[in-house]
C-alpha positions as CSV (number, residue, x, y, z in Angstrom):
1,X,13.9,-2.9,-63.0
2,X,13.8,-4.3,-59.8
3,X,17.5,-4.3,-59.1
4,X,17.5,-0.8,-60.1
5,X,14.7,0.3,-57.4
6,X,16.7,-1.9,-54.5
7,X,19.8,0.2,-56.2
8,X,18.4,3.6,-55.7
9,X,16.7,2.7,-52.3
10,X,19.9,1.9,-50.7
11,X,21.5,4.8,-52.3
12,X,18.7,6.9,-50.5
13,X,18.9,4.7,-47.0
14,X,22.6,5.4,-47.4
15,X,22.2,9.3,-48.1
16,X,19.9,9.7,-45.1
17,X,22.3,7.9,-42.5
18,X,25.3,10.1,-43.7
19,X,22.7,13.3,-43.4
20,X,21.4,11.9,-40.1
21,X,25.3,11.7,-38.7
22,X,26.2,14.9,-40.5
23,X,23.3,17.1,-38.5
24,X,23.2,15.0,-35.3
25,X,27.0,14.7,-34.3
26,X,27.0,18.4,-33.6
27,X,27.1,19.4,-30.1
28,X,24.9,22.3,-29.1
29,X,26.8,25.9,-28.7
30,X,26.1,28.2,-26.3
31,X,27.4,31.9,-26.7
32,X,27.7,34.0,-23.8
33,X,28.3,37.7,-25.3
34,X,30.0,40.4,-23.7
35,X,30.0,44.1,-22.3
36,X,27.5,46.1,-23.5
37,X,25.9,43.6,-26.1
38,X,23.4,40.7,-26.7
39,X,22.5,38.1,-29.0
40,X,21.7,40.6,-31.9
41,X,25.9,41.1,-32.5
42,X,25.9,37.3,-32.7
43,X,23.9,36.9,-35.6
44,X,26.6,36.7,-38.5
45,X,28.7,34.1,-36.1
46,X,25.9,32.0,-35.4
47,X,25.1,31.5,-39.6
48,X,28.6,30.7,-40.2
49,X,28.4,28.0,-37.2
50,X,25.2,26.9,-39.0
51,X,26.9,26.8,-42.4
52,X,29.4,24.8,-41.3
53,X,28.5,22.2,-39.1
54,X,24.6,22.2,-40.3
55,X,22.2,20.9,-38.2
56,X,23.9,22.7,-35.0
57,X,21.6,24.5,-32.1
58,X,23.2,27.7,-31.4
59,X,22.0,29.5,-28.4
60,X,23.2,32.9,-27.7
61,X,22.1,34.0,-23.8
62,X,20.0,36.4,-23.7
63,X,19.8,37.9,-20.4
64,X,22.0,40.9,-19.1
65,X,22.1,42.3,-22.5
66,X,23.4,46.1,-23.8
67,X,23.3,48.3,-20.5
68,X,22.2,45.7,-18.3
69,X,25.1,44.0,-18.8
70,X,27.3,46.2,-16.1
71,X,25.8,44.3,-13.1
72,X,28.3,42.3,-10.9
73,X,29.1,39.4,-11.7
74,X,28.3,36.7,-9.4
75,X,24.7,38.0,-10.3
76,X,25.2,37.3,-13.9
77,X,27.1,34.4,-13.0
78,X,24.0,33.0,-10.9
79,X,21.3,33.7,-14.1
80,X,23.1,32.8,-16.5
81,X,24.2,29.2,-14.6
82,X,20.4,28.7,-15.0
83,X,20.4,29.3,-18.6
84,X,23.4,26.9,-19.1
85,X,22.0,24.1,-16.9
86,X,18.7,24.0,-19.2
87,X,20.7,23.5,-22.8
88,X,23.5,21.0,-20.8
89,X,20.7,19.2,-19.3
90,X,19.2,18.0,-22.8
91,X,22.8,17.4,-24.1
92,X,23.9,13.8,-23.3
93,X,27.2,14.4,-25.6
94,X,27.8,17.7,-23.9
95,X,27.9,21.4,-25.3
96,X,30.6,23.6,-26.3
97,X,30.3,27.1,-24.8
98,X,32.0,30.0,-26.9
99,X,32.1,33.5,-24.6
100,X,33.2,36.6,-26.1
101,X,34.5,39.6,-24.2
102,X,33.2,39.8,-20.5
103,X,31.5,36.6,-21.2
104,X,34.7,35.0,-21.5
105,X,35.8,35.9,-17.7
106,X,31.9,34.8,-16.7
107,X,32.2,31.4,-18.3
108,X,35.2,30.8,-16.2
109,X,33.4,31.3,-13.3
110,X,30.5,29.4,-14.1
111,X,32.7,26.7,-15.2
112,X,34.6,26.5,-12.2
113,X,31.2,26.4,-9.8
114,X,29.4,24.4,-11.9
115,X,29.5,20.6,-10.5
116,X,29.5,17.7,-12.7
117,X,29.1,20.1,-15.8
118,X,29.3,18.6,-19.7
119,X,31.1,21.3,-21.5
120,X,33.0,19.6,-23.5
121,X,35.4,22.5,-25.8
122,X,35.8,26.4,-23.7
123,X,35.8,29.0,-26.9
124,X,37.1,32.6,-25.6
125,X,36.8,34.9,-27.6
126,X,39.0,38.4,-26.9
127,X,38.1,37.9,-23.3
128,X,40.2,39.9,-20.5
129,X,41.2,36.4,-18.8
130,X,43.9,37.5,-16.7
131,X,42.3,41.3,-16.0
132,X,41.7,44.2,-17.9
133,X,43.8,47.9,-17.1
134,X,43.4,50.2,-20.0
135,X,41.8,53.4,-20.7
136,X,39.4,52.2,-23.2
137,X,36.0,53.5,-24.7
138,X,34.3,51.1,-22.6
139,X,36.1,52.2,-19.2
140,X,34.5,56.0,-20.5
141,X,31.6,55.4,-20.0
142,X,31.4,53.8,-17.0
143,X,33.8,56.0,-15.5
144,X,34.0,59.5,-17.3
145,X,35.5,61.3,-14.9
146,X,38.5,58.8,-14.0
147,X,41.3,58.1,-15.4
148,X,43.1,54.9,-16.1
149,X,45.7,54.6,-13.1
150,X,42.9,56.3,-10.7
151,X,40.1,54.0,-11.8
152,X,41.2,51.2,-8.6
153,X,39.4,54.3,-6.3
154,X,36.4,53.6,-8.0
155,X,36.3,50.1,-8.4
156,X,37.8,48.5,-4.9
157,X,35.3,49.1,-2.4
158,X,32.0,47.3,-1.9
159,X,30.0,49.6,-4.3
160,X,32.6,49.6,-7.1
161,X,32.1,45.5,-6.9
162,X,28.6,46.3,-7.8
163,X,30.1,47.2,-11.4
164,X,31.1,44.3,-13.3
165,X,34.3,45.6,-15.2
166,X,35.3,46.6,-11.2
167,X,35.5,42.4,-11.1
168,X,38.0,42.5,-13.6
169,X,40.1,45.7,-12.9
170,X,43.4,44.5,-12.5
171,X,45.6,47.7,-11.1
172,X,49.2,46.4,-11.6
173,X,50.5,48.9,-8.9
174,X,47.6,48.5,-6.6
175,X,47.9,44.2,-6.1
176,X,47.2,44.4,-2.3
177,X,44.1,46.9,-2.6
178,X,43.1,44.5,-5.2
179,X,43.5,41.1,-3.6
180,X,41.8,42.5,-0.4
181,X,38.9,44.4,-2.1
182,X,37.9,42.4,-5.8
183,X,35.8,39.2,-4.4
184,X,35.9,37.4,-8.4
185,X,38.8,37.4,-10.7
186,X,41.2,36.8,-7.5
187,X,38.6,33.8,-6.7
188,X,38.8,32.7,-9.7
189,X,42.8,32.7,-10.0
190,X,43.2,31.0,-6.8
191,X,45.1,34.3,-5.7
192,X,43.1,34.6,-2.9
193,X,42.8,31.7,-1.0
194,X,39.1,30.7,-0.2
195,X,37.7,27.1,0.9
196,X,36.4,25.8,-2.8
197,X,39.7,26.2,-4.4
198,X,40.0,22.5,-5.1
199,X,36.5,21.8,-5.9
200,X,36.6,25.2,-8.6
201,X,39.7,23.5,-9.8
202,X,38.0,19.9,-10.2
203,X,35.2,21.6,-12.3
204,X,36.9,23.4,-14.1
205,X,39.3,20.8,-15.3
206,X,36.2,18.8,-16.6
207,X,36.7,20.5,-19.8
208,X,37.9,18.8,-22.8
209,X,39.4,21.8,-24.9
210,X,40.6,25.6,-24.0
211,X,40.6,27.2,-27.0
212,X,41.8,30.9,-26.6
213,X,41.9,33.6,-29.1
214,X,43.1,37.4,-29.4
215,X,45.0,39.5,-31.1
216,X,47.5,43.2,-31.0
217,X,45.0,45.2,-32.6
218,X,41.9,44.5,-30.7
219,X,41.7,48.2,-29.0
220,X,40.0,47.2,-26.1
221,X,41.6,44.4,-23.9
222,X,44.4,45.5,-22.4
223,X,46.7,44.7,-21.9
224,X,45.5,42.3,-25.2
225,X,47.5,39.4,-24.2
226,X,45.1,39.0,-21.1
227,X,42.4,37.1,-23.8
228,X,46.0,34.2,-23.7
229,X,45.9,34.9,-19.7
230,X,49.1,37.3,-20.2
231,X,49.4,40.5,-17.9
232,X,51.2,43.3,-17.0
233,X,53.4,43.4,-14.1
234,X,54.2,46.0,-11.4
235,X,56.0,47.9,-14.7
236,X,53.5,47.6,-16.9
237,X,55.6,45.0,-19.0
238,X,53.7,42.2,-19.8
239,X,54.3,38.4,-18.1
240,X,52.5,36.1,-20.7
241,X,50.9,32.9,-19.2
242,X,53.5,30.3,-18.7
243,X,55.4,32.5,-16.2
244,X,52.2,33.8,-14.2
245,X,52.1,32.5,-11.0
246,X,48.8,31.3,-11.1
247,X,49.7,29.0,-14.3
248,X,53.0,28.2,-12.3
249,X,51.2,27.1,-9.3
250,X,48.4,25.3,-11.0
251,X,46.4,27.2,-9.1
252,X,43.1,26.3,-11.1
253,X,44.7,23.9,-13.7
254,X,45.4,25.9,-16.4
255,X,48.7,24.2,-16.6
256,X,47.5,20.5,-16.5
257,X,45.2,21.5,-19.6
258,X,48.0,22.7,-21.2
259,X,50.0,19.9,-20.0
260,X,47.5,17.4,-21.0
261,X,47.6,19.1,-24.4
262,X,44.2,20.3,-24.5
263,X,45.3,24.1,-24.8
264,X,45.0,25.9,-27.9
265,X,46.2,29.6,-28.6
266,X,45.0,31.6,-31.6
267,X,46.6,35.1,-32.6
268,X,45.0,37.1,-35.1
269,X,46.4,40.6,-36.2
270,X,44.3,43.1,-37.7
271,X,40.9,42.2,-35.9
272,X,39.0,45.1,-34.1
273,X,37.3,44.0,-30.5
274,X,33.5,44.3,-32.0
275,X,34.7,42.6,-34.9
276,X,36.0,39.1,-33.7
277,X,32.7,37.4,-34.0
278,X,31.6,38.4,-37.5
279,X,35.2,37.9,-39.0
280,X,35.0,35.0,-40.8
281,X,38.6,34.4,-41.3
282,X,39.1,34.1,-37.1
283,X,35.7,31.5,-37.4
284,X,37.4,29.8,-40.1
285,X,41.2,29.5,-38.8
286,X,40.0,29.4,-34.9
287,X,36.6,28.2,-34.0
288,X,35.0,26.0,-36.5
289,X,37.4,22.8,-36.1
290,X,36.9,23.2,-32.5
291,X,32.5,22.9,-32.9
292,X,32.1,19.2,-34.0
């Protein structure tokens, strides 16, 4: 009888370790969301990141949510560094951020200008890496009254900056206005030379894993190969990464992450924009491996 109780309490001891490193190996996840949305939209992903990988802390942001969401960038970029710094500072394994949409192009930045950050694996979701130029539903209702190859009027001055999309408009036949009059994506890019290009590019590189995913029929990036840092050139023709100069240069070290092999790329046809984060095939073939 007595060999029998020892029997069953190691068999519990036993079950309780494997449930303790099952629930506590997780690193946190932090979802930044994008354009026009918050934390509600990222209910259905966060339950399947749960589901998976139990025991996880999911924290969707939730500041500049729905409208408030339009407001420059480097503002965002500012708040939501403090929101960041409060999870990664309790994290002694490090996080894994996953940034959907416009959150994807803020997470670069705060990557890049965060020092001695612990994100460990960089999840984005349909995010207009490389720029956004297309006359979406989204670009209506900023702009009603512009169209597509007009919008660069709007957006590249000092009170089009104030928009955040306006960070992100990337006119393929307007380069110099854009270079001389968008103060973030360029930054970011290293396309416009500025003195914390090295130290951006240091931070940045701290990463672990890139993990980036889009896909032909999203409807809203534009072009969509922009979420695998493709874009358009002066012909509207699109230049996917490898032969941007940006990637070329190394400018912030995309190409030693993908030299290093810590690059992945996942394509998914059929997937609407406002649909990425509750399908669960995309969780299931591109994010939940990543989340451990």
């Amino acid at each position: 009888m007595m060999e029998t109780l020892q029997v069953l309490r190691g068999s519990l001891l036993l079950l309780l370790l494997v449930a303790g490193v099952c629930t506590d190996g997780y690193k946190p996840v932090i979802i930044v969301h994008g354009l026009f949305d918050g934390p509600k939209q990222f209910q259905t992903l966060s339950q399947y990141i749960r589901k998976a990988h139990p025991g996880t802390e999911v924290t969707t942001i939730d500041i500049y949510d729905d409208k408030a969401s339009v407001a420059p960038l480097w503002v965002q970029v500012e708040d939501f560094r403090k929101e960041l710094a409060s999870i990664m500072q309790k994290a002694d394994d490090g996080v894994h951020v996953l940034c959907f949409s416009q959150g994807g192009v803020i997470c670069r930045a705060l990557l890049s200008t965060i020092p001695n950050h612990n994100v460990h694996t960089f999840i984005a979701l349909s995010s207009p890496l490389a720029g956004q130029y297309g006359a979406t539903e989204y670009l209506k209702r900023l702009f009603p009254n512009y169209l597509k190859k007009t919008v660069y009027r709007a957006c590249y001055n000092p009170v089009g900056q104030l928009i955040s999309i306006c960070d992100y408009w990337k006119d393929p036949h307007h380069i110099p206005l854009y270079l001389k009059h968008n103060n973030f994506l360029p930054l970011l890019d290293g396309e416009k030379p500025h003195k914390d290009m090295e130290v951006w590019r240091k931070n940045f590189l701290r990463i672990k894993k890139l993990v980036l995913i889009g896909g032909p029929d999203d409807g809203i990036i534009t072009p969509w190969q922009s979420s695998l840092f493709g874009f358009y050139d002066s012909n509207e023709n699109v230049v996917e990464m490898r032969n941007q100069e940006f990637y070329k240069k190394d400018n912030f070290g995309l190409k030693t992450l993908d030299d290093r092999g810590d690059m992945s790329v996942c394509v998914c046809a059929g997937v609407k924009h406002t649909n990425w984060h509750s399908n669960h095939t995309v969780f299931s073939s591109c994010i939940e491996k990543w989340l451990t």
